[in-house]
C-alpha positions in Angstrom: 0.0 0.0 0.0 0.7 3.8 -0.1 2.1 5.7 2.3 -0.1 8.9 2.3 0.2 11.8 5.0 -3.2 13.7 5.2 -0.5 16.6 4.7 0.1 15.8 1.3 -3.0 16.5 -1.6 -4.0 13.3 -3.5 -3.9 15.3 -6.8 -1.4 18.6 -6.4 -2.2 21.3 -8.9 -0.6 21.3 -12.5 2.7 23.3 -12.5 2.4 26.5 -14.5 3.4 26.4 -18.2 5.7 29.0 -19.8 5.3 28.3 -23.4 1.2 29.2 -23.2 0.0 32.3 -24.9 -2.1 33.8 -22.0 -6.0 33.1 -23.2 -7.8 35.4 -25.4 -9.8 38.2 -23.3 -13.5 37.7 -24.6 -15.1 40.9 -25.7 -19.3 41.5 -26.2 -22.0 41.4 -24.2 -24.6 38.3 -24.8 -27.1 41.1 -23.4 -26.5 43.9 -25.4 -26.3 41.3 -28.2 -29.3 40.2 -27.6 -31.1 43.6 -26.9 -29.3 45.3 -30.1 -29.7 42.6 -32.0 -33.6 42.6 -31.6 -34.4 46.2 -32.6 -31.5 45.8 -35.6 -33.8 42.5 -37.0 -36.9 44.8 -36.9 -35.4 47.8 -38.5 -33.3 46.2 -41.0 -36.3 44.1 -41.7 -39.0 46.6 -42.0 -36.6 48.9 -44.1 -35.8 46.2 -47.0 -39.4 45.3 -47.1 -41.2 48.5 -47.1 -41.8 48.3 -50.9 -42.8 45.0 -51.6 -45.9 44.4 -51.2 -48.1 43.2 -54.3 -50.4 45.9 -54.2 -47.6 48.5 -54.3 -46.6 47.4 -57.8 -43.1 45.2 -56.8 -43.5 42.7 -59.2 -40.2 40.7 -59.7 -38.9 37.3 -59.0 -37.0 38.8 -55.7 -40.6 40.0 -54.3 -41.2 36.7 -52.2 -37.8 36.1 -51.3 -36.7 39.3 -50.5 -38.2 39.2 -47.0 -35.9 36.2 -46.1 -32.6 38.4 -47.3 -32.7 40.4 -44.3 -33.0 37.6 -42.1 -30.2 35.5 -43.9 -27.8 38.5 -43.4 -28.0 38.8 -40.5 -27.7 35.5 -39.7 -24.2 35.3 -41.8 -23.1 37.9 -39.5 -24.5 36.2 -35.8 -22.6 32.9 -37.3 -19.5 34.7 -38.3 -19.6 36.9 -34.9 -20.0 34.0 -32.6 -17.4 31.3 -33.8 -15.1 33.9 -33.7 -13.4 33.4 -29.9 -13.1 37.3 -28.9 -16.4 37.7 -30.3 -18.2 34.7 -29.0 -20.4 36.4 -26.3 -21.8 39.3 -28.9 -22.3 36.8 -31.7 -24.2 34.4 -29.6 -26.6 37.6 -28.3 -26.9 38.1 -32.1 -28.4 34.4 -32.4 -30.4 34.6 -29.3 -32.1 37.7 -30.6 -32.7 36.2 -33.6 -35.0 33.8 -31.7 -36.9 36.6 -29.8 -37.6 38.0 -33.0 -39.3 35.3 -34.0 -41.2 35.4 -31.3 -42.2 38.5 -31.0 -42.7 38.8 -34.6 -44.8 35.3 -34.4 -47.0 37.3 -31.1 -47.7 40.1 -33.4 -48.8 38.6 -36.4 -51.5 36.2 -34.3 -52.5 39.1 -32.5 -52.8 41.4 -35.9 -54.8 38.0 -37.5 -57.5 37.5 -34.7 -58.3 41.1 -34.7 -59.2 40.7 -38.5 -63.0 40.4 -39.0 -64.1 38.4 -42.1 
């Protein structure tokens, strides 16, 4: 058997290294990510759409899709934002207000339909 002292710890920290690069300080707020990145989905979507609506006289091929352009920026951007390590915590706001906007935007468009009267 062992000979263990309850002086000694079982499992003694690691010695420090000298050839690590000290870590990456992490920049970005999930909060303001997610509070910024809210208002930005609303605005950037209601600006690119404005104009497309059929009875406004948009009539191209881009009419349909063009409301999903907004959303697919943006998401480029969330994605790009939050795998990057400095960036994590804003990019993964970014994503997390993606989701609030869909649920907000979901809330709003069941609330504009059953005030409709046939």
């Amino acid at each position: 058997m062992s000979e263990d002292t309850p002086d000694d710890p079982r499992n003694p920290p690691p010695p420090p290294r000298h050839g690590e690069p000290p870590p990456i300080p992490i920049r970005g707020s999930m909060a303001l990510g997610i509070l910024l990145g809210t208002v930005a989905l609303y605005a950037l979507y209601f600006g690119t759409t404005a104009g497309i609506a059929p009875d406004q006289g948009y009539r191209t091929f881009l009419a349909g899709p063009a409301a999903l352009i907004p959303i697919g920026a943006y998401l480029v951007v969330a994605v790009v934002l939050a795998v990057r390590p400095r960036t994590s915590q804003w990019g993964a706001g970014l994503l997390i207000g993606l989701g609030v906007f869909t649920l907000l935007g979901g809330g709003i468009c069941v609330m504009a339909l059953s005030q409709m009267r046939a």
